[in-house]
FIPA-962036 format. One record per residue (C-alpha): x, y, z; residue in one letter. Coordinates in steps of 0.1 Angstrom, whole numbers, padded with zeros to 4 digits, always signed. Layout:
SITE     u     v     w resn
SITE     X     Y     Z    a
...
***
This chain:
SITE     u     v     w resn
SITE +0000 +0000 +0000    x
SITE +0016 +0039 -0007    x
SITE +0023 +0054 +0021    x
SITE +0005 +0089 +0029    x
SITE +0030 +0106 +0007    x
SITE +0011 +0096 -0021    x
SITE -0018 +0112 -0017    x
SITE -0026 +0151 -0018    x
SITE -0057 +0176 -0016    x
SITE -0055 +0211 -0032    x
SITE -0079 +0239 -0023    x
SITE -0095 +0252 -0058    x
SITE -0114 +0278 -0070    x
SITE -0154 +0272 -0070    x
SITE -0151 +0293 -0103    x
SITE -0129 +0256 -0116    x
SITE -0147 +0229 -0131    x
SITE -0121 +0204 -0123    x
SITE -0121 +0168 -0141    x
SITE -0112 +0131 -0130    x
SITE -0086 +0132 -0157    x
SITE -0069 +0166 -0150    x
SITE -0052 +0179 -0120    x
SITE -0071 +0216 -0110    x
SITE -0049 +0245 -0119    x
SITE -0065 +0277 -0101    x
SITE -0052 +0296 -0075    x
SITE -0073 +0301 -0041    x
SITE -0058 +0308 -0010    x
SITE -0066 +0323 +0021    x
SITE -0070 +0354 +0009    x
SITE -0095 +0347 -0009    x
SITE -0119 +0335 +0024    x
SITE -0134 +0369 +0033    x
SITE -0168 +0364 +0037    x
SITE -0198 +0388 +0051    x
SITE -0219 +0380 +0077    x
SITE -0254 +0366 +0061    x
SITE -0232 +0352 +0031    x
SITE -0221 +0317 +0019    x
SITE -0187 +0314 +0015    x
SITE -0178 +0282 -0017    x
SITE -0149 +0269 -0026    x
SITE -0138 +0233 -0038    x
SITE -0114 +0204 -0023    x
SITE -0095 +0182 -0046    x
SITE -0077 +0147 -0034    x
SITE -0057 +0123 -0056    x
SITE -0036 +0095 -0050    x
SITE -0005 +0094 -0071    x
SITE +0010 +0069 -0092    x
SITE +0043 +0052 -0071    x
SITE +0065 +0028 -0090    x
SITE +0070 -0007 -0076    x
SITE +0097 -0030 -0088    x
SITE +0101 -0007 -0117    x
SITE +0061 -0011 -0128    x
SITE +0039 +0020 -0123    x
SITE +0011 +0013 -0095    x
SITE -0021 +0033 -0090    x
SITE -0044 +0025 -0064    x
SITE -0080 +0010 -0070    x
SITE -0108 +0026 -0060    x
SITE -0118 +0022 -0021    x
SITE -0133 +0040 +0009    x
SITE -0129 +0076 +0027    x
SITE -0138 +0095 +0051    x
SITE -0138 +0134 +0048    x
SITE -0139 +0151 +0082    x
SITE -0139 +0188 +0091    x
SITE -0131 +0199 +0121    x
SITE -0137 +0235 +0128    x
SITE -0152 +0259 +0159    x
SITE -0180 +0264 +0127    x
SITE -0181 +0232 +0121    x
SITE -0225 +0233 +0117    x
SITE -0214 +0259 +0094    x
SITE -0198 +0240 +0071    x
SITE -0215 +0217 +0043    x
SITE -0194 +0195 +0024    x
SITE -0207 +0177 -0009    x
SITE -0193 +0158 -0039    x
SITE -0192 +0168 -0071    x
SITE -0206 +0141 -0092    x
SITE -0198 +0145 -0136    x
SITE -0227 +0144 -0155    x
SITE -0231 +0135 -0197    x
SITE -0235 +0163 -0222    x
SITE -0238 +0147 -0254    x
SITE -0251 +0182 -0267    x
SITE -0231 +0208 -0249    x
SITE -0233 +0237 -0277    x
SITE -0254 +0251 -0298    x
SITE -0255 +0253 -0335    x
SITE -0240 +0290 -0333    x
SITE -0212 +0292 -0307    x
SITE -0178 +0313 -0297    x
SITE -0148 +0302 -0281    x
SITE -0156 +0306 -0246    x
SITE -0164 +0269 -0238    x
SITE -0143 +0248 -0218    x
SITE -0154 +0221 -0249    x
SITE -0181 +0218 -0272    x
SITE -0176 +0180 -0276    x
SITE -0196 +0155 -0258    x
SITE -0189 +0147 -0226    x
SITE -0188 +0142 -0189    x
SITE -0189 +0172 -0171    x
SITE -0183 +0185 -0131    x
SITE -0219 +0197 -0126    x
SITE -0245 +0175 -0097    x
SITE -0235 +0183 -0064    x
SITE -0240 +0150 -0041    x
SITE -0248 +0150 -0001    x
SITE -0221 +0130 +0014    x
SITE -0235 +0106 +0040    x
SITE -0221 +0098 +0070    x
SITE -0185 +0116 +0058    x
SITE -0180 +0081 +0030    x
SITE -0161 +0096 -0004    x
SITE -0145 +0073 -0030    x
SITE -0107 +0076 -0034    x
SITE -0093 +0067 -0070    x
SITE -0060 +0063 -0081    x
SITE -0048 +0087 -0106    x
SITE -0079 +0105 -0108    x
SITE -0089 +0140 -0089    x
SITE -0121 +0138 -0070    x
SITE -0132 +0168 -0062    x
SITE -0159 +0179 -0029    x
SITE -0174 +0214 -0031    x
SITE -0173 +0233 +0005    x
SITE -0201 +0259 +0013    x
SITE -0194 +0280 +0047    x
SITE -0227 +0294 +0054    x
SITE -0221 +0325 +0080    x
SITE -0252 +0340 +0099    x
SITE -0255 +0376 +0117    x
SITE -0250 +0361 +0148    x
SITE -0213 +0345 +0142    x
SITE -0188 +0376 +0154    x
SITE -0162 +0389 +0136    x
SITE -0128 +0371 +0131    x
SITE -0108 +0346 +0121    x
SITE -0120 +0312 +0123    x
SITE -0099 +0275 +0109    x
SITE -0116 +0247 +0091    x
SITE -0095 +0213 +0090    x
SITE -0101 +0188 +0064    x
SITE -0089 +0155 +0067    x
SITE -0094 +0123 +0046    x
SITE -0086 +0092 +0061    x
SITE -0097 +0054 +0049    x
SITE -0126 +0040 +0059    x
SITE -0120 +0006 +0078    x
SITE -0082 +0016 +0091    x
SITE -0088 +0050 +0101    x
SITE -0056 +0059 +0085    x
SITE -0048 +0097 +0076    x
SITE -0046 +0099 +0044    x
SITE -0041 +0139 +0033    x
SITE -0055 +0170 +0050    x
SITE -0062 +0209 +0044    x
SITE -0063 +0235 +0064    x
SITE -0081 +0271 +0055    x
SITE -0088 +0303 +0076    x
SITE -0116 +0321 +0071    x
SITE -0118 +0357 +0082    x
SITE -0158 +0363 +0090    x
SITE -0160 +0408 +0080    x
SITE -0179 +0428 +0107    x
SITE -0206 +0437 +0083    x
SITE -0237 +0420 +0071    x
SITE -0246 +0413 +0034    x
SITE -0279 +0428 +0029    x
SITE -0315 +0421 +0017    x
SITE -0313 +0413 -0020    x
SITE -0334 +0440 -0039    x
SITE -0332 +0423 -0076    x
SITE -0365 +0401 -0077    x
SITE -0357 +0367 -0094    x
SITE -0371 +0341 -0107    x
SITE -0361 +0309 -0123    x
SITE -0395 +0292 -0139    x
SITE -0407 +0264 -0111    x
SITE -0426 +0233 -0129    x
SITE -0447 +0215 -0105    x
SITE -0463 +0193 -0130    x
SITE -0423 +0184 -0138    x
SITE -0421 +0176 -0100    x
SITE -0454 +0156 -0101    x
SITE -0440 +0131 -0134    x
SITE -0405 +0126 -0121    x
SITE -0415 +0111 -0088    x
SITE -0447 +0094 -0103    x
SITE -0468 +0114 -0081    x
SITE -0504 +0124 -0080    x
SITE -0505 +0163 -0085    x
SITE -0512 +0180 -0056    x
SITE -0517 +0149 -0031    x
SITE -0495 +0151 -0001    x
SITE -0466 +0141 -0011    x
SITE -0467 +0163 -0043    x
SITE -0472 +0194 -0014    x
SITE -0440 +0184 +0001    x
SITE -0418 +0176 -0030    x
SITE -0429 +0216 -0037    x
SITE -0425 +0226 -0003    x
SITE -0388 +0214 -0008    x
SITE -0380 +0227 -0040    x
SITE -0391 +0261 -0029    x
SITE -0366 +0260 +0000    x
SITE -0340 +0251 -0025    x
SITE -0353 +0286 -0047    x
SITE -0354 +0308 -0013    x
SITE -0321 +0295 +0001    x
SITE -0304 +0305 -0033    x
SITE -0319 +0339 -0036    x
SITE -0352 +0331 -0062    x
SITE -0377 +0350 -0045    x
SITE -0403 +0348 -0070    x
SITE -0421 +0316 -0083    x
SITE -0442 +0307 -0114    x
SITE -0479 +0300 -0099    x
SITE -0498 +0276 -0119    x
SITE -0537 +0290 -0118    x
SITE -0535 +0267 -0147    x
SITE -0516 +0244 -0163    x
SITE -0484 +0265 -0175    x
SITE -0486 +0274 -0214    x
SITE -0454 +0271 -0221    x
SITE -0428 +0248 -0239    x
SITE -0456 +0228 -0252    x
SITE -0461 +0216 -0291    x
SITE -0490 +0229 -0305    x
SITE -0516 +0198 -0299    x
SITE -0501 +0186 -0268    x
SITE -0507 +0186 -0235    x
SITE -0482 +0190 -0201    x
SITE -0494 +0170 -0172    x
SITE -0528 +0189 -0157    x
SITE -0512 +0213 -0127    x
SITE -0537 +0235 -0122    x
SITE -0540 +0251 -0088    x
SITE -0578 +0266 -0093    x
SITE -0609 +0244 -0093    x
SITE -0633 +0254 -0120    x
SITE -0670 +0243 -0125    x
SITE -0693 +0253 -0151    x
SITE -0730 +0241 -0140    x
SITE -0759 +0248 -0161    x
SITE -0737 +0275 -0176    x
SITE -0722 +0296 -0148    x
SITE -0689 +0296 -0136    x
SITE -0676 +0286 -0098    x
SITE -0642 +0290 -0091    x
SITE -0621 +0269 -0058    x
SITE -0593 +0288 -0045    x
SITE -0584 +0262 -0015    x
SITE -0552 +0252 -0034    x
SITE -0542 +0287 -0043    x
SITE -0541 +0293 -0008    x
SITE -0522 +0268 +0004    x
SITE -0498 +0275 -0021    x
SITE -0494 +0313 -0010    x
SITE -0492 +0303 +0027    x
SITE -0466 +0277 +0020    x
SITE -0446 +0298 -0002    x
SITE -0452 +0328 +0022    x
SITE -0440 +0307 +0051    x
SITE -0407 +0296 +0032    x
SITE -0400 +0332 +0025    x
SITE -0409 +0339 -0009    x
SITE -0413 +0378 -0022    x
SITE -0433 +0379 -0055    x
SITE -0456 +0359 -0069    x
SITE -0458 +0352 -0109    x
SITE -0491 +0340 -0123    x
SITE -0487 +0315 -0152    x
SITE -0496 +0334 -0187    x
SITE -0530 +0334 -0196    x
SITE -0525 +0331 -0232    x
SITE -0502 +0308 -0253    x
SITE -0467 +0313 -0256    x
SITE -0448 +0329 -0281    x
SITE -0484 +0352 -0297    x
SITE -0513 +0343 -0274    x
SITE -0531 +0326 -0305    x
SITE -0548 +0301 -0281    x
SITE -0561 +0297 -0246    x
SITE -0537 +0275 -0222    x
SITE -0552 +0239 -0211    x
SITE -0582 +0244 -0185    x
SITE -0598 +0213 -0174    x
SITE -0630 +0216 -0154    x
SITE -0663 +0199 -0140    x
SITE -0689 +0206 -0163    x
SITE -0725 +0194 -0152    x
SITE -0703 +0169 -0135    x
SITE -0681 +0159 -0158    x
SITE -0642 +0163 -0150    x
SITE -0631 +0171 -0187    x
SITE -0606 +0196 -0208    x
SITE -0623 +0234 -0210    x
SITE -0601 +0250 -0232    x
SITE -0566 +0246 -0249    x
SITE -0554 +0242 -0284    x
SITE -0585 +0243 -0299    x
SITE -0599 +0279 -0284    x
SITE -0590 +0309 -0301    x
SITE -0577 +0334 -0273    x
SITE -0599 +0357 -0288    x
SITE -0630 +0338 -0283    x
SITE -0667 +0348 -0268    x
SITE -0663 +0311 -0245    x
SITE -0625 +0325 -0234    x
SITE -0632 +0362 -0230    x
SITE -0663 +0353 -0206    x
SITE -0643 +0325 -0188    x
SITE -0615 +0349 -0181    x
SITE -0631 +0381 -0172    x
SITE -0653 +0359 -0148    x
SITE -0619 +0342 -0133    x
SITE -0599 +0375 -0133    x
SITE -0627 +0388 -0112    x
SITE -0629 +0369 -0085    x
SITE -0593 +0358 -0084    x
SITE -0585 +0395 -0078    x
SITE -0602 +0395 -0049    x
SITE -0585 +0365 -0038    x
SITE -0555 +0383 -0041    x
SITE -0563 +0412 -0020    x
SITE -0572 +0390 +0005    x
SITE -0537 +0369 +0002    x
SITE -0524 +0401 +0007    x
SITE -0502 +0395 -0024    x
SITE -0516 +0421 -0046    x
SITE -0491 +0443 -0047    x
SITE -0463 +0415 -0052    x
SITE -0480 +0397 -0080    x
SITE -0470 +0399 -0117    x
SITE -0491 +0384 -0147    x
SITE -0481 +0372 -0181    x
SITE -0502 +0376 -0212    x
SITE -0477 +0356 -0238    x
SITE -0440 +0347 -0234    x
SITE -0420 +0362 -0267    x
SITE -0443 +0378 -0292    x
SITE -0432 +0386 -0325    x
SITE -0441 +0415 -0345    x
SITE -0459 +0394 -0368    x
SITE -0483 +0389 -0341    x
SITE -0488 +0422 -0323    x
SITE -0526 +0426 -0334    x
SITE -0532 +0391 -0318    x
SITE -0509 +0399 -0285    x
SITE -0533 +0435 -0281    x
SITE -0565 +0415 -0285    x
SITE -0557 +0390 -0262    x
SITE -0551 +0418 -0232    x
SITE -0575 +0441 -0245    x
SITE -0602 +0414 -0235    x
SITE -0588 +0418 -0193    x
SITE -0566 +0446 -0191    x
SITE -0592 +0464 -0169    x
SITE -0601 +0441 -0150    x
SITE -0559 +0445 -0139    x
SITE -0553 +0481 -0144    x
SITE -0539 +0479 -0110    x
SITE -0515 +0448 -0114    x
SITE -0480 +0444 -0128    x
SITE -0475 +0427 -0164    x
SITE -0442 +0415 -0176    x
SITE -0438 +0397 -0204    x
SITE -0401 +0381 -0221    x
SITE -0400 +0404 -0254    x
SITE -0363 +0409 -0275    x
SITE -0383 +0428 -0305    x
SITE -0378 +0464 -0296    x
SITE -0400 +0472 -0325    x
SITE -0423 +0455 -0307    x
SITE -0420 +0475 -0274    x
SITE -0424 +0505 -0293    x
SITE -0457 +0502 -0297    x
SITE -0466 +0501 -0266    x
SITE -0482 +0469 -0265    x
SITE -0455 +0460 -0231    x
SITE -0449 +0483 -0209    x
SITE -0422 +0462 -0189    x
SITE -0405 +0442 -0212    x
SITE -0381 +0414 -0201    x
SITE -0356 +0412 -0232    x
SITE -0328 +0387 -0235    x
SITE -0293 +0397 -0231    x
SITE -0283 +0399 -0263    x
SITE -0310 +0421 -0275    x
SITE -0310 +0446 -0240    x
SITE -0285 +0471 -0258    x
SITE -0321 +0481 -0276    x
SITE -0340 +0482 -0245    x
SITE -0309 +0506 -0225    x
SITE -0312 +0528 -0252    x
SITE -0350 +0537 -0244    x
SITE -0342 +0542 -0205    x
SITE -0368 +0519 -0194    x
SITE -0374 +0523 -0154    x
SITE -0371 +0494 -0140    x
SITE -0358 +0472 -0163    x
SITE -0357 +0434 -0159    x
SITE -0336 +0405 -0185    x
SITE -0334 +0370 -0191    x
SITE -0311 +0349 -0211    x
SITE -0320 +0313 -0227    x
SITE -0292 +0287 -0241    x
SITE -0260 +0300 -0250    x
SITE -0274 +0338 -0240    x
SITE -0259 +0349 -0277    x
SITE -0223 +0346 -0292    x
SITE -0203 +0367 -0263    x
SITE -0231 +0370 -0236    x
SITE -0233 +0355 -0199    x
SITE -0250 +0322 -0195    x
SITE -0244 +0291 -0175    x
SITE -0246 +0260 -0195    x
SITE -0226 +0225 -0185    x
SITE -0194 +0235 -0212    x
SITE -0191 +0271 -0203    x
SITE -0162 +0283 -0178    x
SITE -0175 +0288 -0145    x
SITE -0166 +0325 -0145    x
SITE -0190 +0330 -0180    x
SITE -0221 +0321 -0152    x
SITE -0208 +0344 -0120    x
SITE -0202 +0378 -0145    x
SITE -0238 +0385 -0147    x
SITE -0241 +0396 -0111    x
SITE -0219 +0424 -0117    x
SITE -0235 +0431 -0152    x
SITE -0266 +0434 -0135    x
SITE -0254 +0457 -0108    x
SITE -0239 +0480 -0136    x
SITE -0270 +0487 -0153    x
SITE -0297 +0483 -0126    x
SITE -0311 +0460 -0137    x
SITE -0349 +0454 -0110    x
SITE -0352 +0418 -0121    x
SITE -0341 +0384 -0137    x
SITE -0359 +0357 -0151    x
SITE -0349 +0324 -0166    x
SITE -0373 +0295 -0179    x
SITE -0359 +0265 -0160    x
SITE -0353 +0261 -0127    x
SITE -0364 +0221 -0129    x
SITE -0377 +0216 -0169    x
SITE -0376 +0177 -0168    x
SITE -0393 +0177 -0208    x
SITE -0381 +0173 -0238    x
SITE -0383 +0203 -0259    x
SITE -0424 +0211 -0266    x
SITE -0430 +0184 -0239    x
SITE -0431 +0156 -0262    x
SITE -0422 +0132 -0234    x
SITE -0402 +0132 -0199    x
SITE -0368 +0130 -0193    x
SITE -0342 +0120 -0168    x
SITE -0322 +0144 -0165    x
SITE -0292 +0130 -0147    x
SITE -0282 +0112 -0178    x
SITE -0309 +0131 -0210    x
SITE -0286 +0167 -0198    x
SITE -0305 +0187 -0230    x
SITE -0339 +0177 -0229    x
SITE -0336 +0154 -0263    x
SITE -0307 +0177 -0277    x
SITE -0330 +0207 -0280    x
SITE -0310 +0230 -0253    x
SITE -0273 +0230 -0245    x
SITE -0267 +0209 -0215    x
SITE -0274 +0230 -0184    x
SITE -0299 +0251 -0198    x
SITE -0336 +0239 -0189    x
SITE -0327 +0233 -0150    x
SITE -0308 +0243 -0122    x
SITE -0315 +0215 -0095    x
SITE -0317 +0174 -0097    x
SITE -0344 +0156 -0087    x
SITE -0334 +0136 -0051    x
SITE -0342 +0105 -0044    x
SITE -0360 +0116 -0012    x
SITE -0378 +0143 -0026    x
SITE -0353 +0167 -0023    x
SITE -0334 +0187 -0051    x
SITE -0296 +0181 -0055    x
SITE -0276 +0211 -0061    x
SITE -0250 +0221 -0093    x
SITE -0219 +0241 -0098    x
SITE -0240 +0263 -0121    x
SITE -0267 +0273 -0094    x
SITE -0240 +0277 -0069    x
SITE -0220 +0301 -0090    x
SITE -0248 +0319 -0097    x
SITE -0263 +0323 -0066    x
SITE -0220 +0339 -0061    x
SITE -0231 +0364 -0088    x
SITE -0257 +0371 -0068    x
SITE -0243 +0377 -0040    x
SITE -0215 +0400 -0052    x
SITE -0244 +0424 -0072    x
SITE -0253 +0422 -0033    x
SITE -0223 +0433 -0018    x
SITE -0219 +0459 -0049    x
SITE -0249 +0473 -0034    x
SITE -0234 +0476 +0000    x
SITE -0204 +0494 -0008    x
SITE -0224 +0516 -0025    x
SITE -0245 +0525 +0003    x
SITE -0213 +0536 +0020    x
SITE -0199 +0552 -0009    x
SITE -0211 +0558 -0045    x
SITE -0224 +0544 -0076    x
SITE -0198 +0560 -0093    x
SITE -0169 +0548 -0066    x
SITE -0180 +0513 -0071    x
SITE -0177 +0511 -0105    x
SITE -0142 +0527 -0104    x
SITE -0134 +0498 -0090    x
SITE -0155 +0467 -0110    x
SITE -0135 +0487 -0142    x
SITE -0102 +0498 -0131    x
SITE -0076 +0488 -0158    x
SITE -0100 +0476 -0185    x
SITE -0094 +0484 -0214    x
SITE -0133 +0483 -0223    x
SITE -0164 +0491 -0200    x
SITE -0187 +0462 -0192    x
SITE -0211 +0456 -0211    x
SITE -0239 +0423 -0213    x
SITE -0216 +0412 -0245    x
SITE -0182 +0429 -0231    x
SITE -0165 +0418 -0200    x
SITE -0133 +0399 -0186    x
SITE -0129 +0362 -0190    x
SITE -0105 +0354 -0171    x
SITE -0121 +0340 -0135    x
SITE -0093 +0356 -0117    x
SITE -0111 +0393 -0128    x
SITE -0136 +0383 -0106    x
SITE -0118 +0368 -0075    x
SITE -0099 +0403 -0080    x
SITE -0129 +0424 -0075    x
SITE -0140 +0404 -0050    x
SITE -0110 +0410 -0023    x
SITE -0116 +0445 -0036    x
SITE -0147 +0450 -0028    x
SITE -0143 +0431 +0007    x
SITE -0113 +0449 +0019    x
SITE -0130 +0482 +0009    x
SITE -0161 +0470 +0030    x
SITE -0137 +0458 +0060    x
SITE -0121 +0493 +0056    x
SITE -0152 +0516 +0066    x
SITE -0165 +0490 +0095    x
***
C-alpha cells in the first residue's frame, strides 16, 4: 500500500470545473476567504492519489473507501458535498464562440452530491473533487476562524491527506437582496418525475422542498400555476394537468375553488418567498390560443379549453373576465396584490402584435392595478406600446438601455448569444458568476430564466431523466432547462451552475453595500479599473481571476469603513 505521501488535496477555486482526468490548476488561498456575515462562503477540495513505481512497474491504487472530516469551531457551518460528472452529449449550440471549456460531448463536473455519513471514493490517478459551502449568519462575530479537512480510509482510520483554511468572518452584514428573481418552477415536472399524484401530499412536500431550494439560493419569485403553464408545449399537446384553481361550469355559470391557491401562497409565504408570478394566460410565443383548463362541467371532470380555443374567443373572453374577477379579490385577501405579476404571452413577435393586443385588450381592466411583464427581445415590438415592462434577452437589451426603461428586468436562454453570460454545463465557471456584476452595472430590478427544474423534452413531447438526457432530447445545450436534480428523497440536488450563480448574486449584493457607504460612481471605479473596455452584457473579462480580484476589492473596501 503507498504510504500517505502519495496522496494530496489542493484547495480550488469554486469558479474551476475540475475533471477526474486533470489535475485543477486555479489559484485560491486564504485570501480569498473573506466572507460577510449573512453570506455563503464556496470553494472546492481536490484529493488524488498518485501513481508510485513498484519494482520498476507504475502502481495506482483502486478505487476504495474515505472519510472526509472537518473539524472546525463552525463546524454546523460548514456543508461538504461531492461533485458528481454528468453526460453532455449536446453541450453547444449550432452558433457558438470560443468561450467553452469544450463543445464535444462529454462528462462534465456539474451535480452536487450529499455525502453521507462523511464516505467519499478515493481513485487512483484520478482528482475527486468535494465542493465546501461556509454558510455564515449575523449572529457569528467577527474574526478569524480554521476549518481542517482530513481524509482518512474508511476501515483503518488511516490519515490519508489534509487541508487546512482560515476564514476571516468581516464585521458587516450582506444585505437584503433588492433584484427580484425568478427561475421558472414546474410542479407538474415535480409531479411526473417522482410518479406522483398532482397535488396529493406528497406532491405538497416535494414543492415545499424545492421552494426552500429557490429561497435559500436567492429566487424569491415563483411561477404559480392558476393553470396548467402554457409554455414549452407543441402545439396539440398537452403538459401534465397542474392547475391550482378548481373550475366548475353548472348549467352555464362559472364557480371557481381557491383552496389550493391558498395553500400555495401560505406555503410559499412561510418559506419566504417575495413575489408571486401567475402563469400566462395566453399561449406562448403570440397568445393565439387559450392555455389547457380542465374543469367539472354538469359533472363531468373534462378539458375546458386549450389548443383548440382561439384566445380571442366569446367562451374564453367570458371564462376569463369571470376568473380574473374573483381571483382579484383572492389576491387582495392573500395580501399578495401588490407582489403579483401576470403574463399575457411569453416572446411575441411582430408578426403577431394585433393578436398579443386583443388578447389583453379582453382583461386589461379588469388589472389596471397589477403588474404585467412579459419576455419580449423585439424592440419594434415594445415601441408600440403593447408592453410596458419588457423582459428582453441579453443579447438584445443594448435596444432596450437605449429607451431608458425604469425598471428594467432581463433574461437569457441557451447559450445567451455569441459573447453573452450564460451558464450551461461547457461554459467556464466565471461566464455564469459575471452576470451579477453586469446586472449591478446597469440596474437591472429583475431576472428571469425559464428553468429552474424543466424535466421535458423540448415542446414536452415526453419526460426526461435528467441526470443522464442533460438537454432535454438535444434541443438545449446541457445545463440550460434546469438548475437542481431531482433527489431521491424528494429533495433537489444542487450544481456548480446554481451555486455560481447564486456567487453572482451575492456579489451584485455586496456591490450594493459598498455603494450604500460610498457611490455608484466609486463602485464602479473599482469593478473597471484597468480595463481596457467598460462592461457591457456582451463585453466583459474572462479570465475567472477578474472576478476573484474584484472580489477582495470590494471586501477589503467593505472591512475598511467598518
Amino acid at each position: 500500500m503507498p504510504n500517505m505521501q502519495n496522496f494530496k488535496m489542493k484547495l480550488v477555486s469554486p469558479l474551476e470545473k475540475v475533471f477526474l482526468d486533470q489535475e485543477p490548476k486555479s489559484a485560491f488561498t486564504n485570501d480569498d476567504m473573506m466572507v460577510l456575515k449573512n453570506e455563503t462562503l464556496s470553494f472546492q477540495l481536490s484529493y488524488t492519489c498518485e501513481p508510485i513505481f513498484l519494482d520498476g512497474q507504475e502502481w495506482a491504487k483502486d478505487c476504495e473507501f474515505g472519510i472526509i472530516n472537518a473539524n472546525s469551531p463552525i463546524k454546523d457551518k460548514v456543508h461538504v458535498r461531492r461533485v458528481a460528472m454528468i453526460p453532455a452529449l449536446y453541450p453547444v449550440q449550432v452558433v457558438y464562440d470560443d468561450d467553452y471549456i469544450s463543445t464535444k460531448p462529454g462528462l462534465f463536473p456539474d451535480l452536487l452530491e450529499e455525502i453521507v455519513d462523511g464516505n467519499v471514493e478515493v481513485m487512483g490517478n484520478k482528482w475527486i473533487t468535494l465542493w465546501v459551502d461556509v454558510a455564515v449568519d449575523e449572529t457569528l462575530p467577527a474574526g478569524d476562524y480554521d476549518i481542517s479537512f482530513t481524509l482518512t480510509e474508511k476501515f483503518s482510520g488511516d490519515e490519508l491527506c489534509a487541508l487546512n483554511v482560515t476564514i476571516q468572518v468581516l464585521d458587516a452584514v450582506l444585505p437584503p437582496q433588492k433584484l427580484i428573481h425568478t427561475e421558472w418552477f414546474h410542479a407538474d415536472c415535480l409531479a411526473d418525475f417522482y410518479n406522483v399524484e398532482v397535488f396529493s401530499d406528497r406532491h405538497w412536500d416535494i414543492i415545499g422542498n424545492f421552494i426552500d431550494a429557490c429561497v435559500k439560493y436567492d429566487i424569491n419569485m415563483i411561477l404559480t400555476p392558476l393553470f396548467t403553464p402554457a409554455l414549452d408545449t407543441g402545439i396539440g399537446l398537452e403538459r401534465t394537468t397542474c392547475q391550482l384553481i378548481d373550475v366548475t361550469l353548472k348549467n352555464g355559470k362559472y364557480t371557481f375553488g381557491f383552496d389550493k391557491l391558498h395553500k400555495w401562497v401560505s406555503m410559499c409565504r412561510e418559506k419566504g418567498v417575495k413575489y408571486y408570478e401567475m402563469t400566462h394566460l395566453y399561449s406562448q410565443w403570440g397568445a393565439r390560443f387559450a392555455p389547457k383548463v380542465m374543469a367539472t362541467v354538469d359533472g363531468t371532470y373534462k378539458k375546458l379549453f386549450g389548443w383548440e380555443t382561439s384566445a380571442t374567443s366569446d367562451e374564453y373572453k367570458t371564462f376569463l373576465r369571470t376568473f380574473l374577477s374573483e381571483l382579484t379579490t383572492q389576491l387582495e385577501q392573500l395580501g399578495i396584490a401588490d407582489v403579483t405579476y401576470f403574463h399575457i404571452s411569453d416572446e411575441p413577435s411582430l408578426s403577431q402584435l394585433d393578436d398579443f393586443r386583443s388578447a389583453k385588450t379582453q382583461i386589461e381592466d379588469l388589472l389596471q392595478d397589477y403588474k404585467f411583464i412579459d419576455a419580449l427581445s423585439n424592440i419594434d415590438f415594445y415601441k408600440t406600446g403593447a408592453v410596458q415592462k419588457p423582459v428582453p434577452g441579453t443579447e438584445h437589451v443594448k435596444d432596450f438601455l437605449d429607451e431608458n426603461i425604469d425598471g428594467l428586468w432581463v433574461y437569457y436562454c441557451g447559450g445567451g448569444g455569441i459573447g453573452y453570460s450564460s451558464r450551461l454545463m461547457a461554459m467556464p465557471s466565471a461566464r455564469n458568476r459575471i452576470l451579477g456584476t453586469q446586472l449591478y452595472k446597469f440596474d437591472i430590478e429583475g431576472f428571469l430564466h425559464w428553468g429552474f427544474n424543466f424535466y421535458n423534452s423540448q415542446c414536452s413531447v415526453r419526460q426526461i431523466n435528467p441526470f443522464y438526457e442533460t438537454s432535454s432530447g438535444y434541443a438545449f445545450a446541457s445545463g440550460d432547462a434546469y438548475l437542481v436534480y431531482p433527489g431521491r428523497d424528494g429533495k433537489p440536488l444542487g450544481s456548480i451552475r446554481l451555486m455560481v450563480f447564486f456567487h453572482g448574486l451575492q456579489d451584485l449584493r455586496a456591490l450594493c453595500l459598498l455603494e450604500s457607504l460610498t457611490s455608484k460612481e466609486y463602485v464602479m471605479g473599482i469593478v473597471e479599473e484597468g480595463l481596457d473596455v467598460p462592461i457591457e452584457f456582451n463585453v466583459y473579462p474572462k479570465e475567472p481571476e477578474y472576478l476573484l480580484q474584484l472580489r477582495r476589492k470590494i471586501y477589503n473596501e467593505i472591512k475598511n469603513r467598518h
